[in-house]
N, C-alpha and C positions, 0 to 999 in steps of 0.2 A: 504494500500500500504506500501510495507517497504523500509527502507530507510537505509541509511550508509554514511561512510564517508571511503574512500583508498588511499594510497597513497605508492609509489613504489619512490626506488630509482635506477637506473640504471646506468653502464657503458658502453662503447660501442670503441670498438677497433680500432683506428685509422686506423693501416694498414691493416685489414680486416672487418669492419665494424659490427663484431659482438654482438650482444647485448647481456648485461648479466645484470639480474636482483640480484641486490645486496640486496636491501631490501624491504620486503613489510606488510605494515600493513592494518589492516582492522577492525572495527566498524560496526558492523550491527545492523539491529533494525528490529526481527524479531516480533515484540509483543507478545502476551500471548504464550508461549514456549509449545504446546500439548507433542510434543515428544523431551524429553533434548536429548536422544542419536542419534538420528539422524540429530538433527538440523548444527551442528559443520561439518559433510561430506558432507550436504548441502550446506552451504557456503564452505566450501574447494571446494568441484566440482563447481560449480558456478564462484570462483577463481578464476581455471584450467580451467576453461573451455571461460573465455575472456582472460587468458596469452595466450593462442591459438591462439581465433581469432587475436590476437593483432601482436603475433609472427611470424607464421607460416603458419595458416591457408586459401589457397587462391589457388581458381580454377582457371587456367591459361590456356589461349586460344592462338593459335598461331596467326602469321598474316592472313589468311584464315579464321581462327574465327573457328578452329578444336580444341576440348579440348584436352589440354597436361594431364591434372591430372585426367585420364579416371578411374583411380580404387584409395584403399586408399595406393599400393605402390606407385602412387605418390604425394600422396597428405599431408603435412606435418601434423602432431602433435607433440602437446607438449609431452616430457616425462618427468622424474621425475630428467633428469639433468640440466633440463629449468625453473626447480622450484625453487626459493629459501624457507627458511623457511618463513614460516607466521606467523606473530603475530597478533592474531584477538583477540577482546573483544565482549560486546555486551551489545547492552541496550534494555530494555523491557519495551515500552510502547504500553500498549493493543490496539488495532483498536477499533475505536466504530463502526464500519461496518456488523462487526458478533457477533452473541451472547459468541463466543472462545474466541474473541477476537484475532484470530493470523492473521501475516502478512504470506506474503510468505519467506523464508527462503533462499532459491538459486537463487534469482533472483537479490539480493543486490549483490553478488559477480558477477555476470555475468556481469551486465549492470556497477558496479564502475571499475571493472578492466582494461578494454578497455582505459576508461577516465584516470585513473591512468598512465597508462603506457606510455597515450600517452603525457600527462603533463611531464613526467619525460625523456622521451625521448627527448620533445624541453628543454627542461634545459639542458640535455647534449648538444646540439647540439648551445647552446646559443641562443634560441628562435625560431630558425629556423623548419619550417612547415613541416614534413614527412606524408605522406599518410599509412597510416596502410595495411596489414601485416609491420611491418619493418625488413623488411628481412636487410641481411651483405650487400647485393647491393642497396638497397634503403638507407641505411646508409652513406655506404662509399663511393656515389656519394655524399650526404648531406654533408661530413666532407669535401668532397675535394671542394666543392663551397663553404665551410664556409669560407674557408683558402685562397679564391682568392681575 
């Protein structure tokens, strides 16, 4: 199993509740490394791919229980102005699981990212608990009851 350590730092816009990921780093521990060139877009997409679910990413149903986000026009992702830079490292210690020795590669960033983002988003908010996607509305209701 592999493992990691991430951590984001965030801001988030009072009068519009927009989040902006200011900084994020990331540590993985992919074990024995079979393929070096592709291990690195491995964890990037894995990255990308929980800033998503964390940001953006969320089937939306009306009062009737009819889905709003019927195709991917309306369904949000990330793009590459929701990215910040990354700074990732990486440590290699083998699995004794396989004779390779290797862990999985994009699953460390998948599964830290989420967690990351959402640690750094109660620090902005002074502790206070948001439910993920965090959308500018799920925010900037959060900032206006911080403030009561």
């Amino acid at each position: 199993m592999s493992s990691g350590a991430h951590a984001a730092v965030v801001e988030i816009a009072r009068a519009t509740g927009v989040l902006r990921i200011l900084r994020y780093a990331a540590v993985d521990d992919a074990g024995a490394i079979v393929n070096p060139l592709l291990v690195p877009g491995q964890v990037v997409g894995g990255i990308v791919q929980g800033i998503g679910q964390s940001i953006c990413e969320e089937v939306v149903h009306d009062e009737s229980g009819h889905q709003r986000t019927a195709s991917l026009l309306d369904y949000g992702l990330p793009t590459s102005a929701e990215i910040p830079p990354l700074r990732l490292g990486e440590v290699a210690s083998p699995s004794p699981l396989n004779p390779l020795g290797a862990k999985g590669a994009g699953e460390g960033g998948a599964t830290g990212s989420p967690s990351a983002l959402a640690n750094a988003v109660a620090d902005a908010l002074g502790g206070r608990h948001v439910d993920p996607p965090f959308t500018p509305e799920k925010l900037w209701r959060a900032l206006g009851e911080a403030g009561r």
